[in-house]
C-alpha positions as CSV (number, residue, x, y, z in Angstrom):
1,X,39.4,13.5,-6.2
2,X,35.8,12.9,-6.7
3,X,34.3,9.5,-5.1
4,X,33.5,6.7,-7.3
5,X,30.0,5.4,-5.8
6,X,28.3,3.5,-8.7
7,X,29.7,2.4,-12.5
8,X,32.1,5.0,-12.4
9,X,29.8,7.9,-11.5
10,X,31.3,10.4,-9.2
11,X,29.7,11.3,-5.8
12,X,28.8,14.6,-7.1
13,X,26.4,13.6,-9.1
14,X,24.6,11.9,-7.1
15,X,24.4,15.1,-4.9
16,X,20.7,16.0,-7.0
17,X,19.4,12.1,-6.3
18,X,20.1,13.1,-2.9
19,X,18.7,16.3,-3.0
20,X,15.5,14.8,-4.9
21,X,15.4,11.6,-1.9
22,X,15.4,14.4,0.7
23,X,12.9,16.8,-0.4
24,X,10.5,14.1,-0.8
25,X,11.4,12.1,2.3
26,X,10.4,15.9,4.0
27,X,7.2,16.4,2.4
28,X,6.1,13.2,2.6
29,X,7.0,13.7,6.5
30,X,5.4,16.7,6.9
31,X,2.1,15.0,5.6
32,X,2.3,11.9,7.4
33,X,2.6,14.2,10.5
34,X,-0.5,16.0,9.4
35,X,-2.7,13.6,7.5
36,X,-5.1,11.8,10.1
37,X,-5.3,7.9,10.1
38,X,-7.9,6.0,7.7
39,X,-9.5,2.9,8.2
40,X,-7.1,0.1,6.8
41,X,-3.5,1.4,8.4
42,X,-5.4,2.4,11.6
43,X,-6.7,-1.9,11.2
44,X,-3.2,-2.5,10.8
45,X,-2.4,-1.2,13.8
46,X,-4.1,-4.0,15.7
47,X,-2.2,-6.8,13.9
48,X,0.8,-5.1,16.0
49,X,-1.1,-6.3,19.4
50,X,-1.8,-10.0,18.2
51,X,1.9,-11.0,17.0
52,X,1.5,-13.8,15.0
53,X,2.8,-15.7,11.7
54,X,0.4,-14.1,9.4
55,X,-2.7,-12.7,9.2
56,X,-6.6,-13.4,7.8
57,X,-6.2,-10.5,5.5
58,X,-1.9,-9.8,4.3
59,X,1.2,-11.8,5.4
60,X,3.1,-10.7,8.2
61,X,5.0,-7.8,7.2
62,X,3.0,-5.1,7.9
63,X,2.9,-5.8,11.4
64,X,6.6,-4.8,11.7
65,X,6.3,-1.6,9.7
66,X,3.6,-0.5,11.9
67,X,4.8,-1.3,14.8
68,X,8.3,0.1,14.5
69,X,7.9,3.5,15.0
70,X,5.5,2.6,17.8
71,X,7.8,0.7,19.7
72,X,10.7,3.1,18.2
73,X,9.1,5.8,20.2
74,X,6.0,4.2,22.9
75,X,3.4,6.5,21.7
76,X,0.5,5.6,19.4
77,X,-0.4,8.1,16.6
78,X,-1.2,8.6,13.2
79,X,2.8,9.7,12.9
80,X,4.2,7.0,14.8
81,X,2.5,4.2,12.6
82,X,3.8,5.8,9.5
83,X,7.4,5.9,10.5
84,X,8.4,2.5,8.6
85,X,6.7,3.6,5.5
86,X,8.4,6.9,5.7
87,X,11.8,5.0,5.8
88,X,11.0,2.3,3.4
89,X,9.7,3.9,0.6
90,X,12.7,6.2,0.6
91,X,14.8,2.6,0.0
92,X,12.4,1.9,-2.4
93,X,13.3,5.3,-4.5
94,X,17.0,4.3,-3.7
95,X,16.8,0.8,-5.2
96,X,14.7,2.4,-8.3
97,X,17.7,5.0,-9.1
98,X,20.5,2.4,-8.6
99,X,18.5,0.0,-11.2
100,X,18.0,2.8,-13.5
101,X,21.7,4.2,-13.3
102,X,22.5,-0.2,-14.1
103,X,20.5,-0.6,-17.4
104,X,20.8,3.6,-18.5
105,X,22.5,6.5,-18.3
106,X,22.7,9.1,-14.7
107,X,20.3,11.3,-16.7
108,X,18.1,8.6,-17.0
109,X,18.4,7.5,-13.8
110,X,17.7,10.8,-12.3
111,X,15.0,11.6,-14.4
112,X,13.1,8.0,-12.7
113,X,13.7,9.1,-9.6
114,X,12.4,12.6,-9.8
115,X,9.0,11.3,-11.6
116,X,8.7,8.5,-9.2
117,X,9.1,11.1,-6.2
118,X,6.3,13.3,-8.0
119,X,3.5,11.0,-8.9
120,X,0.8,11.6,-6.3
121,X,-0.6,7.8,-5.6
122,X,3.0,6.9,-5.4
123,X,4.2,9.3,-2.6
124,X,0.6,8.9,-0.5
125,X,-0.2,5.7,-1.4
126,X,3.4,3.8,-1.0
127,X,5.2,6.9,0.7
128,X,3.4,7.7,3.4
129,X,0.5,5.4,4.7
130,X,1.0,2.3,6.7
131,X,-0.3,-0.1,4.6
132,X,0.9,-3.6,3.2
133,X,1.7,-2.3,-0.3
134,X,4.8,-0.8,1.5
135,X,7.2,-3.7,2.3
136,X,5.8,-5.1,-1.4
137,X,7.3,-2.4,-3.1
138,X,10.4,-2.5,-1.1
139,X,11.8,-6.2,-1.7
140,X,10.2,-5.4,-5.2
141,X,12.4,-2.6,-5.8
142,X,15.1,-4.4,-4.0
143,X,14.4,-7.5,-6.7
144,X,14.3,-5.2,-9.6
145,X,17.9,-4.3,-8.6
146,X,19.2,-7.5,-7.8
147,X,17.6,-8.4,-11.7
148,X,20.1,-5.8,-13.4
149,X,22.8,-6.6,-11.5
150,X,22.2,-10.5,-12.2
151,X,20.9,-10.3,-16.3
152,X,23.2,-7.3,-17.6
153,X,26.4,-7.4,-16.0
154,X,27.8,-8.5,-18.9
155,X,26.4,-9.1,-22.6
156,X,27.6,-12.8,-21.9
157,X,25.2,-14.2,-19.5
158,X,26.1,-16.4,-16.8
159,X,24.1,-17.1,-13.8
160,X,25.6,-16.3,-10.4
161,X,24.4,-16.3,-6.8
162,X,22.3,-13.0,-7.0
163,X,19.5,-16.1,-8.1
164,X,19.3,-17.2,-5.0
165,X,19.5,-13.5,-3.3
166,X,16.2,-13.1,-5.5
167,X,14.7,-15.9,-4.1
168,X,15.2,-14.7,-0.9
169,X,14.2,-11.0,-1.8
170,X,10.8,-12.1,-4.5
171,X,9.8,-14.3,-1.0
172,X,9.9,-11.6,1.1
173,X,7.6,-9.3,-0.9
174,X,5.3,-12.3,-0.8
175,X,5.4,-11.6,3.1
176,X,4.7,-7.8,2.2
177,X,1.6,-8.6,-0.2
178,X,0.1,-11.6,-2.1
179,X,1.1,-9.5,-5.1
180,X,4.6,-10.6,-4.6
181,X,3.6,-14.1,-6.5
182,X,2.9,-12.2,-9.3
183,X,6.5,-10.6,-9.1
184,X,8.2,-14.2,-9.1
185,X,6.0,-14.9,-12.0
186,X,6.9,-11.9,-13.9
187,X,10.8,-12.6,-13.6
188,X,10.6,-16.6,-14.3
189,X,8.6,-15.2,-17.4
190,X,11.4,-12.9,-18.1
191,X,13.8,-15.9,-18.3
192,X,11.3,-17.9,-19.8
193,X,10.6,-16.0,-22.9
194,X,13.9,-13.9,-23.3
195,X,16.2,-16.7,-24.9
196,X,19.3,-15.2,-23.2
197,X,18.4,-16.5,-19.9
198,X,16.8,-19.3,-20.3
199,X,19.8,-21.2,-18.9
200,X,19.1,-19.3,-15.9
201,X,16.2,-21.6,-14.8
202,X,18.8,-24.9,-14.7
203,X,21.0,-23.0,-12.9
204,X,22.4,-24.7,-9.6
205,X,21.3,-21.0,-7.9
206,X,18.0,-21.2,-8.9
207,X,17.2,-24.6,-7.9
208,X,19.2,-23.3,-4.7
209,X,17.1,-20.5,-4.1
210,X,13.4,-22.4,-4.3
211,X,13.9,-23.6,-1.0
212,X,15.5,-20.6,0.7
213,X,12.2,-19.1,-1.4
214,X,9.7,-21.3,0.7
215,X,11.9,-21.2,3.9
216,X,10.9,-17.1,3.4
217,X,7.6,-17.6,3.0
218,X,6.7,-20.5,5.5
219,X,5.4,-18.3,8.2
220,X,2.8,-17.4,5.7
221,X,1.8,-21.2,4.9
222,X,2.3,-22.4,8.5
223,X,-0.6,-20.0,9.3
224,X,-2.8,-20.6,6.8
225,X,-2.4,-24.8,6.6
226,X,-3.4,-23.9,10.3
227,X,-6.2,-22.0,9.5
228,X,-7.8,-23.9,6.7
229,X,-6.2,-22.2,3.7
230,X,-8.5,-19.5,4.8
231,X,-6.1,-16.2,3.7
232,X,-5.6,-18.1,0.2
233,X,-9.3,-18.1,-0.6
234,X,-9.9,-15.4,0.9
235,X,-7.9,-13.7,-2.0
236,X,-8.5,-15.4,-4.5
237,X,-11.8,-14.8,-4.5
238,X,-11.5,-12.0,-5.4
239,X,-10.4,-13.2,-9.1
240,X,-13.7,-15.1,-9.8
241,X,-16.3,-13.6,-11.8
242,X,-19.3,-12.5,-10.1
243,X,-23.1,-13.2,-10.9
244,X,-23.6,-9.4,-12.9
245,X,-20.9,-10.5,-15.6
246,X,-18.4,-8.6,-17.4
247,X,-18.6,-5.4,-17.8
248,X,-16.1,-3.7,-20.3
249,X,-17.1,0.1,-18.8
250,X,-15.9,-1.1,-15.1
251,X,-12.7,-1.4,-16.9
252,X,-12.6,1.9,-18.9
253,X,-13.9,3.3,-15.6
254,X,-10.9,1.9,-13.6
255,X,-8.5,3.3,-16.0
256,X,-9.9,6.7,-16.1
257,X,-9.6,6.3,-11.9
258,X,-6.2,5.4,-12.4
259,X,-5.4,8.0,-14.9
260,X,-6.5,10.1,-12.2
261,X,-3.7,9.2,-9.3
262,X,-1.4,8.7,-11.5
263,X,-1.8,12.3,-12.7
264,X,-2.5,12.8,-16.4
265,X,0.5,15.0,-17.1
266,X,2.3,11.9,-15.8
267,X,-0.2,9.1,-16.8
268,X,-0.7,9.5,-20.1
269,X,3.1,9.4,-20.8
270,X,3.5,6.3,-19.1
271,X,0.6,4.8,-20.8
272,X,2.2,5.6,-24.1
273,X,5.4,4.5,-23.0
274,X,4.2,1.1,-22.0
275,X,2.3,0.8,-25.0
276,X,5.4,2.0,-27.7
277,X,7.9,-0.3,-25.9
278,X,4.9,-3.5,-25.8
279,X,4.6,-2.7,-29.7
280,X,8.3,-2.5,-29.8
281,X,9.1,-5.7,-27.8
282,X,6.3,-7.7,-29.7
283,X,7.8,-7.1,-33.3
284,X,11.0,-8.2,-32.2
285,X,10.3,-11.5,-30.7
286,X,12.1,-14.4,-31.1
287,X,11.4,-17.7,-29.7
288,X,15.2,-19.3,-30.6
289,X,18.3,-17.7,-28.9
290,X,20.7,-15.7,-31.4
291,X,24.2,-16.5,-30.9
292,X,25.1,-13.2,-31.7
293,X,23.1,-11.4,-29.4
294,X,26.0,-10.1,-27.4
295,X,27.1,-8.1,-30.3
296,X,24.1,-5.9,-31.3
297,X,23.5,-3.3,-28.7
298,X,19.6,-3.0,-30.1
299,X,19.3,-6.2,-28.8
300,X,20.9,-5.6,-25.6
301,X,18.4,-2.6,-25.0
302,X,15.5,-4.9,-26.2
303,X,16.3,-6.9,-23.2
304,X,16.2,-4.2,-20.6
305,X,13.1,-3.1,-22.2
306,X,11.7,-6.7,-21.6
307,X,13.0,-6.8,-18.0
308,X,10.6,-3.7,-17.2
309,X,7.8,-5.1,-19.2
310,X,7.4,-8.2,-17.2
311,X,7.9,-6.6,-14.3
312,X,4.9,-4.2,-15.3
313,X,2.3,-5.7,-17.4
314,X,1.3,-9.3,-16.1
315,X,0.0,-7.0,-12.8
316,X,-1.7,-4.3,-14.8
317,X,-3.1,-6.1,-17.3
318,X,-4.3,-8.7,-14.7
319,X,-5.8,-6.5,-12.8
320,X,-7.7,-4.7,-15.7
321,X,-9.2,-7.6,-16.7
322,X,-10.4,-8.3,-13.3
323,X,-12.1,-4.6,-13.2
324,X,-14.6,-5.9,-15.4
325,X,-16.0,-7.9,-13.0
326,X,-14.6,-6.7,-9.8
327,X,-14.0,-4.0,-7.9
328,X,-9.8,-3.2,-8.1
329,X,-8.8,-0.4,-5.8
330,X,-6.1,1.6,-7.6
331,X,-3.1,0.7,-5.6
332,X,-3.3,-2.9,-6.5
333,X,-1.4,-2.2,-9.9
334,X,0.6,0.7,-8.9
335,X,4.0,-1.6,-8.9
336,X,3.5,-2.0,-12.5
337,X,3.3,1.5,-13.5
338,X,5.9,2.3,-10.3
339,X,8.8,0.2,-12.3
340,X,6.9,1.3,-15.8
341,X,8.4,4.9,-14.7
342,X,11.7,3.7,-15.9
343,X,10.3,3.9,-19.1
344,X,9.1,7.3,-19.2
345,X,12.2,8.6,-18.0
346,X,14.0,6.5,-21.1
347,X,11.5,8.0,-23.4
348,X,12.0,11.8,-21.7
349,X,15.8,11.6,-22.4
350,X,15.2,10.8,-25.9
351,X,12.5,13.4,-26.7
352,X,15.0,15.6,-25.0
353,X,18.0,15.0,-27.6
354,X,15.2,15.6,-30.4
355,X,13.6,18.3,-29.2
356,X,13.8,21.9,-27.1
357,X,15.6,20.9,-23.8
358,X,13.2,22.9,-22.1
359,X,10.0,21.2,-23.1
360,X,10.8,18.3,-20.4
361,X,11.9,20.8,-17.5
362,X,8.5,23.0,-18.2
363,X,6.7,19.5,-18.7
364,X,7.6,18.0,-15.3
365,X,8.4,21.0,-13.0
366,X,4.9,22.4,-14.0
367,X,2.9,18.9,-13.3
368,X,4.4,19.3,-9.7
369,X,3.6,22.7,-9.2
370,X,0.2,21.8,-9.9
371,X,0.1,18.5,-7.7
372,X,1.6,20.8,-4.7
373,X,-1.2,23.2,-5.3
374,X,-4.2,20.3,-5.5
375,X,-2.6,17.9,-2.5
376,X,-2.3,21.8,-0.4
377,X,-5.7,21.9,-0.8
378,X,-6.8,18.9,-0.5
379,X,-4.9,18.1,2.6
380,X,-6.0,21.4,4.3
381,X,-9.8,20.1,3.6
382,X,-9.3,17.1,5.3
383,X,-7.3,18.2,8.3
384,X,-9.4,21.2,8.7
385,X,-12.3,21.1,7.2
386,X,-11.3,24.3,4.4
387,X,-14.0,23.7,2.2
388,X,-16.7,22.0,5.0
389,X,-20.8,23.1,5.3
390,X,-23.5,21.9,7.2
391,X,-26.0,22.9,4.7
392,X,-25.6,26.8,4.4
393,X,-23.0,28.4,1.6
394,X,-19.4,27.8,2.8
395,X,-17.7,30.7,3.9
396,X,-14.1,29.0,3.4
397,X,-14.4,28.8,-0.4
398,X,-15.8,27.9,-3.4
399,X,-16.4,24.6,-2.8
400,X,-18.6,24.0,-0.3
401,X,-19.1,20.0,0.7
402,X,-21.6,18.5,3.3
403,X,-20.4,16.9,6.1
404,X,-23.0,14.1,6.1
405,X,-22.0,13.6,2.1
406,X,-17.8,13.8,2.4
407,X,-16.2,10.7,2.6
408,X,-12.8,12.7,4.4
409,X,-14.8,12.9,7.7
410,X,-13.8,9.3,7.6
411,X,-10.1,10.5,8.6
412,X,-10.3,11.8,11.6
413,X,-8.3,13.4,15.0
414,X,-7.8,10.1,16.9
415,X,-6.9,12.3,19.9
416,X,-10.0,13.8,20.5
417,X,-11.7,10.3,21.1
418,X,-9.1,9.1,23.3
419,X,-9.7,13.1,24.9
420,X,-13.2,12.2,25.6
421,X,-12.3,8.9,27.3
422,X,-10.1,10.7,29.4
423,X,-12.1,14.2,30.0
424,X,-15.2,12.0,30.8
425,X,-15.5,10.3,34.2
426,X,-18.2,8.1,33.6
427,X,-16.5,6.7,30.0
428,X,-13.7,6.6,31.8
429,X,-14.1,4.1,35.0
430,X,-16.8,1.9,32.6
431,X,-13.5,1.7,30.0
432,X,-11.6,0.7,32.8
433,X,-13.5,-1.7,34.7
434,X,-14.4,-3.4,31.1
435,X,-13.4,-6.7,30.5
436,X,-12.9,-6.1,26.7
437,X,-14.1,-3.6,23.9
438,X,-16.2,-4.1,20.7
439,X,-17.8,-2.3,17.9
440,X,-19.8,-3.2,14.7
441,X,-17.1,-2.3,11.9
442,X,-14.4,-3.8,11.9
443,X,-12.6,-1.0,9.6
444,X,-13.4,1.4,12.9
445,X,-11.6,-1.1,14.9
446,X,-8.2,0.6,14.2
447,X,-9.0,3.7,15.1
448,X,-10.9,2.9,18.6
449,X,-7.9,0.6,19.0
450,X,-5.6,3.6,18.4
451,X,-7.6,5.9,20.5
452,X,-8.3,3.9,23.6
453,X,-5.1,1.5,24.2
454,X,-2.1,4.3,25.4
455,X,-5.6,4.8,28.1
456,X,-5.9,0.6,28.8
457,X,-5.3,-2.1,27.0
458,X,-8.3,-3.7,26.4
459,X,-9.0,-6.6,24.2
460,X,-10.6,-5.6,21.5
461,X,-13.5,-7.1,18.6
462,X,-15.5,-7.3,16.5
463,X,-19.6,-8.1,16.4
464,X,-20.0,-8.7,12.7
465,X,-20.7,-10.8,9.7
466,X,-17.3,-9.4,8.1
467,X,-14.5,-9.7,11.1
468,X,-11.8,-9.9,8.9
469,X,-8.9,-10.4,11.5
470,X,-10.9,-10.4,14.3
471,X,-12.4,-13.4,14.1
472,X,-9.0,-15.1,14.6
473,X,-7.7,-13.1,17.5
474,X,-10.0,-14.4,20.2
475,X,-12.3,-17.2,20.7
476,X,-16.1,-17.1,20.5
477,X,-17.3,-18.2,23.7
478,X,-14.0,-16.5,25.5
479,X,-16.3,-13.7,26.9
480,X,-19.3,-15.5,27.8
481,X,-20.5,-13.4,31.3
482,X,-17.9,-10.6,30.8
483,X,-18.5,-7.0,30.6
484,X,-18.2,-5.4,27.3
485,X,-18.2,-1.6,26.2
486,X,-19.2,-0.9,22.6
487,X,-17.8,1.8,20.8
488,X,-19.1,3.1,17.0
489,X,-19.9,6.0,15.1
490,X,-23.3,7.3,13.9
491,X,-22.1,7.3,10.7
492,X,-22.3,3.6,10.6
493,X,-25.3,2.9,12.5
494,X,-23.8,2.3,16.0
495,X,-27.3,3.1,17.5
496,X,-29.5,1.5,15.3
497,X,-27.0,-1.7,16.0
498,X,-27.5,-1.3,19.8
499,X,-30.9,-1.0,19.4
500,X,-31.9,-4.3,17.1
501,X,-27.9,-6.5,17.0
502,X,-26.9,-6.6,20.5
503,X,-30.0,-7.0,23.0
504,X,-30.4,-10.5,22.6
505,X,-26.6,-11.0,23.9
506,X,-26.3,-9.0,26.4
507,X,-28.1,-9.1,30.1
508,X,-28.5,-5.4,29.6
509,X,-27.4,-2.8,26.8
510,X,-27.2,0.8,27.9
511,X,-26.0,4.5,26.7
512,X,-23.5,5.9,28.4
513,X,-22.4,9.0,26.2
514,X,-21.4,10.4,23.0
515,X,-18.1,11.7,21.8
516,X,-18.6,14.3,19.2
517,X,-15.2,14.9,16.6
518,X,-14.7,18.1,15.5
519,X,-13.3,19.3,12.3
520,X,-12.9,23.2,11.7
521,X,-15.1,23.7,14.4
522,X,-17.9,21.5,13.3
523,X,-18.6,18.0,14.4
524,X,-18.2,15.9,11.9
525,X,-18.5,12.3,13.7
526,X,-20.0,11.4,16.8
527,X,-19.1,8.3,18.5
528,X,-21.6,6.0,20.9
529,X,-20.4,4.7,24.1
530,X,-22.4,1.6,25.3
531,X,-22.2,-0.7,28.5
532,X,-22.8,-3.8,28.3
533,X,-23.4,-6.2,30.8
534,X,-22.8,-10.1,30.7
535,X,-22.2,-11.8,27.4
536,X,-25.1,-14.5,27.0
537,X,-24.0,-16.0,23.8
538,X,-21.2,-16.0,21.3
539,X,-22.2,-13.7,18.6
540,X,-21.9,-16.0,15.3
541,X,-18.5,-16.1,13.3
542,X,-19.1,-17.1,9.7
543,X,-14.9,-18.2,9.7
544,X,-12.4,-18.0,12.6
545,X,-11.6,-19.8,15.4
């Protein structure tokens, strides 16, 4: 007798969702194995050294994701620090099929996950680097669940606990990302505006769950009514206009970017899907609650539809208004189209009935083998430098790049700086009789951090006008006649910074070595290692301790 997992559906067919979680969890493995560390999950690494309520830049969260598979395992690599999102995004994709298989059918349900395990910026993005937008998804895919199984359970609507289990769930994806505010928007606009569950906002569990909601997310306000509010306008800023005015081709421009990661195969479905079901849902609005409701299944399906509209839209369409004025990296409204892929998959099911059955298979299978192809190659050119020149006609292929002019040097073999702390004697005893480490970016800080702290732990900062975390992490005048060494690339001015920053605060500034990083047999970065001799002054914070 077959198993009865979910609504009646046999454990044999979920054998291809499991097939599907697997073969992504494996690739996505394989990459995060490969793939060296980049600037902002390498940063993150450091909040795992300075434990602490929250942080200048994201809540807390991200801490714990990157430090589990460090302290899983006691090693520090590019690997180790990916090992929570490996796990998490995989309970993300679980969360997303078990939503789908509650408001549609298996087929449905399966088709979600396998587009949502295909879509490039999902699976690198959310899948495999460390960064905050992990957790986020999780508790928001975890929400998203808890939201079918609370609104259509039954066609009668009653509220039940699983309010308050949002609550808890909607506060921590606040401690994931900011962006989690916008999630507990998006479902009290849900209830709001979809007359069926209005009642759901006098409920005894809702009014229950707002302080279990706050109770969630009071690490997060503890540390900033500590610091001065200072993460809160440190992000909202962002939203303000800025003196050059809006600009209506920044937003075209984002799209087009976005179009991009999503994949067009993929993205322009899903922009058509979102923009059918918006047209849809906006015709059939209704302001007063029909009594009948319960007995019109178009209705019924009008409301799921809604469900995955608010849970999409008020982040896009926030964002892309924002483009015109600011600068919106793509990830920042990937949940939207991430729960929009439920309604491709609807819209996929339905072309199928009305159409060849093939179309879809050839449609999808195809986009893959083509995003395989692309990510092979791409991936190959950042780990080793396929497609690499320093001036002369490549002989790796066709597409020969300049290692002063590509951006992917910026990823690079972490091991190979630590190498040349360790295969250098002189770096090695200044290192170790150092009182504390510092460079001039504080996006390299992750990576030196990374490199150097397996060798000795070393307290580590920032000499900037941007120190993001750094600046609360230590205190200014904490160094005052210690020893320093400072550690930066030539690619971001590390000499010309020792040469006109640093004199004036330090007895004495000198060279001690470089530590070239190789890619493909070229050297692609070369890091400066300085000594420097008695602090003289606190170098100026513009916020911080």
């Amino acid at each position: 007798m077959a198993i009865r997992l979910y609504r009646g559906v046999s454990a044999y067919y979920h054998h291809t969702a499991l097939i599907i979680l697997l073969a992504g969890f494996l690739v996505r493995l394989v990459i995060a194995i490969w793939l060296h560390p980049g600037f902002d999950e390498a940063y993150y690494y450091l909040y795992t050294l300075h434990p602490d309520w929250s942080y200048f830049d994201h809540p807390p969260l991200v801490a714990l994701t990157t430090g589990f598979g460090v302290w899983l395992t006691g090693n520090v690599s590019q690997f180790t620090i990916r090992i929570g999102t490996l796990i998490l995004y995989t309970g993300s994709l679980t969360f997303l099929y078990l939503a789908t298989l509650r408001l549609y059918t298996l087929q449905i349900a399966i088709n979600t996950l396998a587009i949502a395990s295909a879509i490039p910026i999902f699976q690198i993005a959310f899948g495999i680097l460390n960064i905050p937008d992990t957790p986020l998804l999780f508790f928001w895919a975890v929400s998203l669940w808890l939201a079918t199984q609370e609104f259509f359970d039954s066609r009668v609507y009653r509220p039940s606990f699983r309010l308050t289990l949002l609550c808890l769930t909607v506060g921590l994806a606040c401690m994931g990302k900011y962006h989690g505010f916008i999630l507990a928007i998006s479902l009290f606009g849900f209830c709001l505006f979809t007359p069926n569950y209005r009642r759901a906002l006098v409920s005894k569990w809702f009014w229950l769950g707002i302080p279990i909601f706050l109770l969630t997310i009071s690490p997060m306000l503890y540390w900033n009514i500590m610091h001065d509010w200072v993460s809160f306008r440190f992000q909202s800023e962002r939203a303000i206009p800025t003196a050059s005015g809006y600009q209506i081709e920044r937003v075209l421009l984002n799209l087009l970017v976005e179009l991009l990661y999503l994949f067009p195969t993929f993205g322009i479905p899903l922009f058509f899907a979102l923009f059918r079901t918006s047209i849809q849902q906006i015709r059939n609005f209704s302001w007063q609650n029909n009594s009948s409701i319960s007995a019109f299944s178009n209705e019924w399906e009008l409301q799921k539809r809604g469900l995955l509209l608010w849970l999409s839209l008020p982040l896009i369409l926030g964002f892309t208004v924002i483009a015109g004025y600011q600068q919106i990296l793509p990830a920042w409204k990937i949940p939207g189209y991430w729960t929009a892929t439920i309604l491709l998959a609807e819209r996929v099911a339905i072309n199928r009935r009305y159409s060849n059955a093939r179309i879809p298979y050839r449609w999808f299978f195809g986009s893959v083998g083509v995003i395989i192809l692309l990510l092979s190659i791409a991936l190959s050119h950042v780990a080793f430098g396929t497609f690499q020149t320093t001036g002369k006609p490549s002989i790796y292929g066709i597409l020969p790049l300049e290692i002063k002019t590509d951006n992917s040097t910026q990823l690079f073999d972490i091991q190979q700086l630590r190498q040349g702390f360790v295969t250098n004697n002189k770096l090695n005893q200044a290192l170790k009789k150092a009182d504390f480490v510092f460079t001039n970016r504080y996006y390299l800080g992750g990576q030196i951090g990374m490199a150097i702290d397996p060798l000795f732990r070393k307290p580590l900062t920032c000499f900037d006008a941007d120190l993001r975390g750094f600046a609360f992490w230590s205190k200014p005048k904490q160094w005052i006649g210690k020893n320093a060494i400072y550690v930066g690339s030539k690619t971001f001015d590390v000499d010309l910074d020792a040469k006109n920053r640093y004199p004036s605060y330090f007895k004495s500034l000198t060279k001690l070595g470089e530590i070239p990083i190789r890619r493909g047999g070229e050297i692609v970065q070369t890091f400066s290692v300085y000594q420097a001799q008695q602090l003289l002054k606190p170098y100026p914070r513009p916020y911080g301790n």
